[in-house]
FIBAZA-66283 format. One record per atom (N, C-alpha, C): residue in three letters; atom name; residue number from 1; x, y, z; chain. Coordinates in pm, 1 decimal. Example, Ala and Ser with C-alpha at 12.3 -4.5 7.8 and 13.67 -1.06 7.14 Angstrom:
// residues 2
- type:atom:seq:u:v:w:mol
- ALA:N:1:1319.0:-569.0:780.0:A .
- ALA:CA:1:1230.0:-450.0:780.0:A .
- ALA:C:1:1320.0:-330.0:780.0:A .
- SER:N:2:1285.0:-225.0:708.0:A .
- SER:CA:2:1367.0:-106.0:714.0:A .
- SER:C:2:1290.0:3.0:787.0:A .
//
This chain:
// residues 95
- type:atom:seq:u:v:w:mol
- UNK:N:1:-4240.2:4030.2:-655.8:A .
- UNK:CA:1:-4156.6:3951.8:-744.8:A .
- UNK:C:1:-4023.2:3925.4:-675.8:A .
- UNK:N:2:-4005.7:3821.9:-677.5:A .
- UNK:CA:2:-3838.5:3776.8:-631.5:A .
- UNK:C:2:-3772.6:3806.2:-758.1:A .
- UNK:N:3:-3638.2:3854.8:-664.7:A .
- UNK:CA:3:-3505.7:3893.1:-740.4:A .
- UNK:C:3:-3440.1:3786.7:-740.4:A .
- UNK:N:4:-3310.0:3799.8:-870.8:A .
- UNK:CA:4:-3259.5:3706.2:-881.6:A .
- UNK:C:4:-3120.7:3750.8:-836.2:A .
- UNK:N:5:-3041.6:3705.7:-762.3:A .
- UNK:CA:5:-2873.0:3778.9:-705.7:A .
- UNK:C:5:-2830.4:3751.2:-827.9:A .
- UNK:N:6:-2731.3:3821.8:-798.0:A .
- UNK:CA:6:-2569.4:3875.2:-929.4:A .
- UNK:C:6:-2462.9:3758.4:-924.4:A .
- UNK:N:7:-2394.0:3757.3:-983.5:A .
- UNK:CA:7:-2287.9:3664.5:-958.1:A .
- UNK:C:7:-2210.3:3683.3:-844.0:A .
- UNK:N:8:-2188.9:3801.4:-752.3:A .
- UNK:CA:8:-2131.6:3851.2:-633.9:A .
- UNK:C:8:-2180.6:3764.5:-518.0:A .
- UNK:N:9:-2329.3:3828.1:-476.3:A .
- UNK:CA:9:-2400.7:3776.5:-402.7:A .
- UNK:C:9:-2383.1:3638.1:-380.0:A .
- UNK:N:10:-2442.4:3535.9:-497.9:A .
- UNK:CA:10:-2427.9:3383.2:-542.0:A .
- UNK:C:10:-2316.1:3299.3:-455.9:A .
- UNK:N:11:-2171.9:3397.1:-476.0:A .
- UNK:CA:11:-2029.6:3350.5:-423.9:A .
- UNK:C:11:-2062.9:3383.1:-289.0:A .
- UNK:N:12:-2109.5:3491.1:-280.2:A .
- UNK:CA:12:-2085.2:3511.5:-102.6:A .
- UNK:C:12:-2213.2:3437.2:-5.0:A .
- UNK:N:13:-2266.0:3408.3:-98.4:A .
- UNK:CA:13:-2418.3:3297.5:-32.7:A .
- UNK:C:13:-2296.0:3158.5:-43.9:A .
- UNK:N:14:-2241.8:3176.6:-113.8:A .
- UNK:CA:14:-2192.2:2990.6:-142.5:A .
- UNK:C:14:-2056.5:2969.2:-73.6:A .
- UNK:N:15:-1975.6:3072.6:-31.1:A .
- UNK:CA:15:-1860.3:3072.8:56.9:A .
- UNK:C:15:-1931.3:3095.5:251.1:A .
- UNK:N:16:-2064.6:3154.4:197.3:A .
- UNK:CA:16:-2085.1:3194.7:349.6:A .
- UNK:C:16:-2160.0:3010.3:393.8:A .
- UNK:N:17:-2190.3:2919.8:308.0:A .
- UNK:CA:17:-2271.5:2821.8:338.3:A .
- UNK:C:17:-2134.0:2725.7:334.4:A .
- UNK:N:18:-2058.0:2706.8:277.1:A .
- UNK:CA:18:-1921.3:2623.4:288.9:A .
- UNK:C:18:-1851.6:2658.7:392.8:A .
- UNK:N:19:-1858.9:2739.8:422.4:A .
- UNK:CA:19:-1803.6:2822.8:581.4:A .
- UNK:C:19:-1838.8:2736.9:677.2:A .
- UNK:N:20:-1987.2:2750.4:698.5:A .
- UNK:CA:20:-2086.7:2721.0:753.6:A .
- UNK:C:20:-2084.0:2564.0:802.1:A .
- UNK:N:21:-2071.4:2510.9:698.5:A .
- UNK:CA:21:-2006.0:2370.7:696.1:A .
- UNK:C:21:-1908.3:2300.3:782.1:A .
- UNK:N:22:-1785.5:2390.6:666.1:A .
- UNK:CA:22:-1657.4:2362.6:753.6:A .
- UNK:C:22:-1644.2:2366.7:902.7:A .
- UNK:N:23:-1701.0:2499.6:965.4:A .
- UNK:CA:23:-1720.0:2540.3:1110.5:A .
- UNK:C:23:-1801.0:2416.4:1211.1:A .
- UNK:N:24:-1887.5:2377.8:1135.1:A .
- UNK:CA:24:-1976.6:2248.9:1186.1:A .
- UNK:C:24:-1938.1:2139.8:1178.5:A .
- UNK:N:25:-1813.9:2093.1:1092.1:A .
- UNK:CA:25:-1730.9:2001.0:1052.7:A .
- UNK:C:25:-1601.6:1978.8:1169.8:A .
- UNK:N:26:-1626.1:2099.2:1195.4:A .
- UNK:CA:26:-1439.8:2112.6:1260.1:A .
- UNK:C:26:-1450.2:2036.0:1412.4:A .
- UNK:N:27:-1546.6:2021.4:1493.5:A .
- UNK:CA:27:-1532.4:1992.2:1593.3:A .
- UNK:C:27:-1557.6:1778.1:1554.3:A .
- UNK:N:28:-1572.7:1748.5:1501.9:A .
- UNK:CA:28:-1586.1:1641.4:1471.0:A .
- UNK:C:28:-1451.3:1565.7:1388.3:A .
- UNK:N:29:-1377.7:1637.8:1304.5:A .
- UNK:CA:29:-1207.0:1643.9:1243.3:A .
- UNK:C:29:-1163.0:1620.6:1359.7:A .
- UNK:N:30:-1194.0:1727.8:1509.6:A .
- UNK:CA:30:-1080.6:1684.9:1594.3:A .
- UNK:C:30:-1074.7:1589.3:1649.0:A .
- UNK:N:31:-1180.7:1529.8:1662.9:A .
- UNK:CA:31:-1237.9:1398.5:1732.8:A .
- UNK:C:31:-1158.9:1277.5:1678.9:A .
- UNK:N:32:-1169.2:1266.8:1524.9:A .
- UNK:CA:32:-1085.1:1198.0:1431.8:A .
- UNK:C:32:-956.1:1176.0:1435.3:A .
- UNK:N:33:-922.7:1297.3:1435.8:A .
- UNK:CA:33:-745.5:1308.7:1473.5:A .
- UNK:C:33:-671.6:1291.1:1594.4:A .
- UNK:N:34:-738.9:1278.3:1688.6:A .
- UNK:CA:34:-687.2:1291.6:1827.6:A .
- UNK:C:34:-620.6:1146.3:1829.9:A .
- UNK:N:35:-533.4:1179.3:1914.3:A .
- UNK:CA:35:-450.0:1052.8:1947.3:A .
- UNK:C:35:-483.4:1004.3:2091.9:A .
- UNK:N:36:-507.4:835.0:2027.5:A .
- UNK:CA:36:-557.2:802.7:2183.6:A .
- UNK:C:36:-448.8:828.4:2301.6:A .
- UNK:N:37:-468.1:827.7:2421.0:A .
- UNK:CA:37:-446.2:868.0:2566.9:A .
- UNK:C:37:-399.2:744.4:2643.8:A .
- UNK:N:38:-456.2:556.8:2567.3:A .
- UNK:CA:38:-429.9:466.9:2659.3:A .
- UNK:C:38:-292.2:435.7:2613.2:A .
- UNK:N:39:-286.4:334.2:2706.7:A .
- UNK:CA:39:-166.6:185.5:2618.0:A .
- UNK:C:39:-175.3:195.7:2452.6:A .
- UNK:N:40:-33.5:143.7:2378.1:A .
- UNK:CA:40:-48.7:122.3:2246.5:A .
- UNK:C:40:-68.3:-40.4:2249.8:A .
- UNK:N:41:-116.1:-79.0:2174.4:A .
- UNK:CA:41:-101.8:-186.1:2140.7:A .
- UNK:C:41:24.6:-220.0:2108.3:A .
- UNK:N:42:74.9:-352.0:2118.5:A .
- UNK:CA:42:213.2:-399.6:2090.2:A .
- UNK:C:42:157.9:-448.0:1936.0:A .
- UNK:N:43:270.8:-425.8:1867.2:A .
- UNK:CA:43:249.8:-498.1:1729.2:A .
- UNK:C:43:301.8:-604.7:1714.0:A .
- UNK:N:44:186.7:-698.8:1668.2:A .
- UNK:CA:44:241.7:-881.7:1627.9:A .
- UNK:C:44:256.8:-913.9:1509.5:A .
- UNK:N:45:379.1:-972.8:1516.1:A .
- UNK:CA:45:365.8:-1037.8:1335.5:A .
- UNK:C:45:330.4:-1170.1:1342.4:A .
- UNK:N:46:204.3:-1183.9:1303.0:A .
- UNK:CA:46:95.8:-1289.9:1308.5:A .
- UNK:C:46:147.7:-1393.6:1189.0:A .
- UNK:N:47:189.1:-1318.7:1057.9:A .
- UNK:CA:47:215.3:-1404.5:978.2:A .
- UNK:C:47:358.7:-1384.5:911.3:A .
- UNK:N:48:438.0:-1361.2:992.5:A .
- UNK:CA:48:595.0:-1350.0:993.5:A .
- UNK:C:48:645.9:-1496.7:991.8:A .
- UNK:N:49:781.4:-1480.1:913.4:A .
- UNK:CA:49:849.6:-1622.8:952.7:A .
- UNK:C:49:898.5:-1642.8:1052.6:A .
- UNK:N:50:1008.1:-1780.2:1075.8:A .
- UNK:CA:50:1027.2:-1830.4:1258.1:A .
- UNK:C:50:1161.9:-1719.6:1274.1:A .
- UNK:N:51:1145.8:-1637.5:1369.2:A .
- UNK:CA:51:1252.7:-1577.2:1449.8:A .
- UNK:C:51:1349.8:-1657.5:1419.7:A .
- UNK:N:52:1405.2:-1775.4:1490.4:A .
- UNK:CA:52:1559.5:-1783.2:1458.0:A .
- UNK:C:52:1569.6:-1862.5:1337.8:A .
- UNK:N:53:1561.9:-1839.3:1238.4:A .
- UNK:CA:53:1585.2:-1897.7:1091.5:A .
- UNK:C:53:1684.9:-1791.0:1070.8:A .
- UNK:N:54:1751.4:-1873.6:987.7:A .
- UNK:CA:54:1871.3:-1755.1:960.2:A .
- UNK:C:54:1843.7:-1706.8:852.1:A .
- UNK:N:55:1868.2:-1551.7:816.4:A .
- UNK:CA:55:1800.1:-1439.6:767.8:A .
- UNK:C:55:1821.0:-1463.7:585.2:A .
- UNK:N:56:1779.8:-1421.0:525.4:A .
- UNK:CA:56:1713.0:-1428.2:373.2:A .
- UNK:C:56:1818.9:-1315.1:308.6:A .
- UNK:N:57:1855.5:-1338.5:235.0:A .
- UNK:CA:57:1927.2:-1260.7:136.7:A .
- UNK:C:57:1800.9:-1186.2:30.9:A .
- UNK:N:58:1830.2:-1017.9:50.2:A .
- UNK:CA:58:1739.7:-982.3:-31.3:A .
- UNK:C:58:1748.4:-959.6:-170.0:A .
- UNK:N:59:1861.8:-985.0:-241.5:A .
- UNK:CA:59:1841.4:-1009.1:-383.4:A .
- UNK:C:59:1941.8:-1183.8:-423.0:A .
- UNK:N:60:1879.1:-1254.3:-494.3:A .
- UNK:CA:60:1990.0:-1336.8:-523.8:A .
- UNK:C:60:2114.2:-1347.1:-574.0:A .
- UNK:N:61:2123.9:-1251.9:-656.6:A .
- UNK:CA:61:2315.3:-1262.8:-644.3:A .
- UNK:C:61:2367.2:-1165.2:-557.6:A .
- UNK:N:62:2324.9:-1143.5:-471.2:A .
- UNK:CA:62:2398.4:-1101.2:-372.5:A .
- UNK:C:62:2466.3:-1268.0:-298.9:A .
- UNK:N:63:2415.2:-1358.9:-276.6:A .
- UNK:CA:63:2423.2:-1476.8:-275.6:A .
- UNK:C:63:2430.5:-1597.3:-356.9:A .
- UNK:N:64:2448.0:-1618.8:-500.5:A .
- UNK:CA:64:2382.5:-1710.7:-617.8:A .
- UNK:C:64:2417.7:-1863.9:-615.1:A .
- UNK:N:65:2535.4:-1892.9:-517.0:A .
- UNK:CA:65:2577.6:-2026.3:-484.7:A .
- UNK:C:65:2488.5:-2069.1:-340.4:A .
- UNK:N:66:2406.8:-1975.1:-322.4:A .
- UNK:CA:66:2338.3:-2057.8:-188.4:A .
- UNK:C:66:2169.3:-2031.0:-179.4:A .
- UNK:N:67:2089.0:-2131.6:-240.6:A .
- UNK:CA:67:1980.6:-2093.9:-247.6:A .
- UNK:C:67:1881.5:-2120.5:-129.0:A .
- UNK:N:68:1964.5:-2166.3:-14.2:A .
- UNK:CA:68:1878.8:-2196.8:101.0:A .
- UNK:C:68:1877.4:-2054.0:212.1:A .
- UNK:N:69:1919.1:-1936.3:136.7:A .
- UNK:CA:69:1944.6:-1850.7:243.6:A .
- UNK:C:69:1813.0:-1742.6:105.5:A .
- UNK:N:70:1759.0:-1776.1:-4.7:A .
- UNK:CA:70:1705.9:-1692.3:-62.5:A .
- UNK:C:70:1548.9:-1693.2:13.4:A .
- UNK:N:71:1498.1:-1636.8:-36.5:A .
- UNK:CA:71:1360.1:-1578.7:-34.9:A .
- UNK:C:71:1284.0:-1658.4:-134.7:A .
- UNK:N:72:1165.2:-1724.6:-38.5:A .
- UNK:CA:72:1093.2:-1770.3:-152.5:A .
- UNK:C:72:1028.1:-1754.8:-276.0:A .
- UNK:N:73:994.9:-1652.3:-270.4:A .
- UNK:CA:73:952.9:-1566.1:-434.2:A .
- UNK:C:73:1058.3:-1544.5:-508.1:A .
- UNK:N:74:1200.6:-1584.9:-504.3:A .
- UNK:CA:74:1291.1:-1584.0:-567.1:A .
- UNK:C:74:1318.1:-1716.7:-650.5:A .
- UNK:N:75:1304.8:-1802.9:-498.1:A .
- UNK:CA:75:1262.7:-1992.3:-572.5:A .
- UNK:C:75:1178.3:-1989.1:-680.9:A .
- UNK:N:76:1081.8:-1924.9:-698.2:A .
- UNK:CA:76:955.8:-1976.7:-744.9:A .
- UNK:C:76:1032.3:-1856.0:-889.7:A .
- UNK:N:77:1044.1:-1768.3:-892.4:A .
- UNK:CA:77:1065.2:-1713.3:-1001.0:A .
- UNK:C:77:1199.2:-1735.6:-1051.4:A .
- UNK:N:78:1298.6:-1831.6:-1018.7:A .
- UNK:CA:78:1361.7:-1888.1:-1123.8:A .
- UNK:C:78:1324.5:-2034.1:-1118.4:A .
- UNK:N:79:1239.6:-2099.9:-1085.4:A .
- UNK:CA:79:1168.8:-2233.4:-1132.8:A .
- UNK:C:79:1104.4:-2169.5:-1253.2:A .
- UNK:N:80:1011.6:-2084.5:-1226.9:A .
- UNK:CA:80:910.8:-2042.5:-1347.7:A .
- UNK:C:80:1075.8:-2029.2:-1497.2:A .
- UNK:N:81:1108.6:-1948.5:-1417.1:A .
- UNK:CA:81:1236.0:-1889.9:-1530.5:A .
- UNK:C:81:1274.6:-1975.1:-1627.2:A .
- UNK:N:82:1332.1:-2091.9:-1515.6:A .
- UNK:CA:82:1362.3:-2268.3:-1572.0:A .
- UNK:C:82:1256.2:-2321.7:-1654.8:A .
- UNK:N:83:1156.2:-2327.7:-1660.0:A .
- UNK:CA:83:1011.6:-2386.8:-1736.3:A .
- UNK:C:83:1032.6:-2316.0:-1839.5:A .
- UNK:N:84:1049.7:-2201.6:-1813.1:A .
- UNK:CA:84:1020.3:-2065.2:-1959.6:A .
- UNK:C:84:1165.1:-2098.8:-2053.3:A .
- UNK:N:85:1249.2:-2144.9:-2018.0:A .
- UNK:CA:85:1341.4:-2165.1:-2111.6:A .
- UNK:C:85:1348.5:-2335.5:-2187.8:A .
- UNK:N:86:1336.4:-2420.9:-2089.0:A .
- UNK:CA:86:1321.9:-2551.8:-2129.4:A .
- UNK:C:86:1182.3:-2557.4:-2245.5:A .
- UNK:N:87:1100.5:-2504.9:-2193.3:A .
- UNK:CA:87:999.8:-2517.6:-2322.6:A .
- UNK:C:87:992.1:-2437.1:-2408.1:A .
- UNK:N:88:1074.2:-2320.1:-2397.9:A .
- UNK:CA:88:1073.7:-2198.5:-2530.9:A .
- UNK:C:88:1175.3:-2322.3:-2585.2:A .
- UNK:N:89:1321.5:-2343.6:-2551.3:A .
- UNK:CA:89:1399.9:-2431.8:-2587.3:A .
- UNK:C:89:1326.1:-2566.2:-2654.3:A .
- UNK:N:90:1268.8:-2607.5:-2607.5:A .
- UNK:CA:90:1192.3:-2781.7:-2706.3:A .
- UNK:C:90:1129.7:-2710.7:-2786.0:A .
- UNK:N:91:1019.2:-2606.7:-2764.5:A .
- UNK:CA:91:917.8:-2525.2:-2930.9:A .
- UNK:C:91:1043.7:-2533.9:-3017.3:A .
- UNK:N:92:1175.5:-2432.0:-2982.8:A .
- UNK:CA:92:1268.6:-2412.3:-3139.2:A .
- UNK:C:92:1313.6:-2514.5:-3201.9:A .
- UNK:N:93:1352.4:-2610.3:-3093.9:A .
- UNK:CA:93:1366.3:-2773.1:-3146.4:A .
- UNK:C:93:1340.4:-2832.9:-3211.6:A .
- UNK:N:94:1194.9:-2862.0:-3208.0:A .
- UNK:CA:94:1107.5:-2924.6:-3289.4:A .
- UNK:C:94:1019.9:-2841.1:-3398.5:A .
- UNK:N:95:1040.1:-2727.1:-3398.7:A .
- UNK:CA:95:976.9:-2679.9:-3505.6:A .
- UNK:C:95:1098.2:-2624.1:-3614.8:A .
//
């Protein structure tokens, strides 16, 4: 008749097989982690804007009289801004 282990045994069958693992794991982690040995690659900004443009103000009122030095997602979110008031503005109007 087979025995059945204790709860002791169970842990030390199941730490000795995760062990087991890990140990068989480890030479393959280092492989992963290693830092290559050649040249780095140079990094390109492929989809950067043109070098000599003169530089972007990163919030708008840091600048608010000059909108040719903003950031385009700034354009676009006070156009939207502008829409959102002109037509909230005509709904109260007319209703």
């Amino acid at each position: 008749a087979r025995r059945i282990p204790d709860t002791r045994e169970r842990t030390n069958l199941r730490s000795q097989t995760m062990s087991g693992i890990l140990r068989a794991a480890a030479p393959l982690a280092r492989r992963l982690n290693a830092v290559p040995k050649g040249p780095i690659a140079q990094q390109t900004r492929g989809m950067a804007s043109d070098p000599n443009a003169p530089p972007k103000v990163a919030y708008p009122w840091l600048d608010p009289t000059n909108p040719q030095n903003w950031k385009e997602e700034h354009l676009v979110f006070t156009i939207l801004g502008g829409w959102g008031v002109v037509i909230m503005g005509a709904k109260s109007a007319f209703s």
